[in-house]
C-alpha positions in Angstrom: -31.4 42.5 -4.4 -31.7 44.6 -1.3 -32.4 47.9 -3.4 -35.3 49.5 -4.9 -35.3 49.1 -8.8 -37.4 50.4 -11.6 -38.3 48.1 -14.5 -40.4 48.3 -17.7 -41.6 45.3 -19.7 -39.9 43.5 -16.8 -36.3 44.7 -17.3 -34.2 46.8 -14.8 -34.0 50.3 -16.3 -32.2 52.0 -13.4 -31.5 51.1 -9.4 -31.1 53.1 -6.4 -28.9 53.1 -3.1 -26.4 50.7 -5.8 -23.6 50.1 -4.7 -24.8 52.1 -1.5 -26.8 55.0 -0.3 -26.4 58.1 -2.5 -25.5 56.4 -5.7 -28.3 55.3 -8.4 -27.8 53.2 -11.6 -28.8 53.8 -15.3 -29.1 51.1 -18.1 -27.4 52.5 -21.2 -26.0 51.5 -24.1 -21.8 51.8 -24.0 -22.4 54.6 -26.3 -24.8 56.5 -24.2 -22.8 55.7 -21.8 -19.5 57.7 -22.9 -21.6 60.7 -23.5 -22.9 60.8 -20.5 -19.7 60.4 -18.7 -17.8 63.1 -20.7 -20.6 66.0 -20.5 -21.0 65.3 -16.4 -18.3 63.2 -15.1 -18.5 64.1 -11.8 -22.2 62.5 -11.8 -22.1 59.4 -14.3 -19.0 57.1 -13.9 -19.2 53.2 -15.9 -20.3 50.8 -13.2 -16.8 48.8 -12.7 -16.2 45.6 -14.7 -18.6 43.6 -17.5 -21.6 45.2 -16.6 -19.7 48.8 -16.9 -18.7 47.6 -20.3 -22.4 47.0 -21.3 -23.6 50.5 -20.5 -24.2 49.9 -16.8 -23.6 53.7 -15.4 -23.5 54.7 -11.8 -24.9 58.0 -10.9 -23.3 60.2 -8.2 -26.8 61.6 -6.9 -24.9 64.4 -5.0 -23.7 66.0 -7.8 -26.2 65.1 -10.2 -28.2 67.8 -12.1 -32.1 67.2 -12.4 -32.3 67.6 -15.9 -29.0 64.8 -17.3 -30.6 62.6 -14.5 -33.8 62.8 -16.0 -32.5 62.2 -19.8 -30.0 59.6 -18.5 -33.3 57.9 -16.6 -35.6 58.4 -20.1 -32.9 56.8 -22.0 -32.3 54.3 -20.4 -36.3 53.2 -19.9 -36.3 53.9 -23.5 -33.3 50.7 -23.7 -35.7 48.8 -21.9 -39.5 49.6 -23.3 
């Protein structure tokens, strides 16, 4: 898809450069989702449309903390696994 991905089993757990350079992509669950987007907004924002709605969560890398990206990236491999 033009973007390097990380899978387990298999299944996308989280993309970067999506939708362009300086953005990645985490696979949570809707709920997972709202937490992180209310404790770090400025980094985690719902990817727009149905896959938003599913947990699909775009990570601002610019602003993004080590440590929520690397819950937000164990949580999400956990989904998948």
């Amino acid at each position: 898809m033009g973007h390097p991905d990380f899978r387990v089993g298999g299944k996308i757990f989280a993309t970067l450069s999506y939708p362009r350079t300086g953005f990645g992509m985490v696979a949570l669950t809707p709920e997972q989702q709202e937490l992180f987007v209310r404790t770090e907004p400025k980094t985690f924002t719902p990817v727009p449309g149905g896959w938003g709605r599913k947990g699909s969560t775009h990570v601002l890398l610019r602003t993004a903390k080590q440590t929520a990206v690397r819950e937000a990236l164990k949580t999400a491999w956990r989904n998948r696994a």
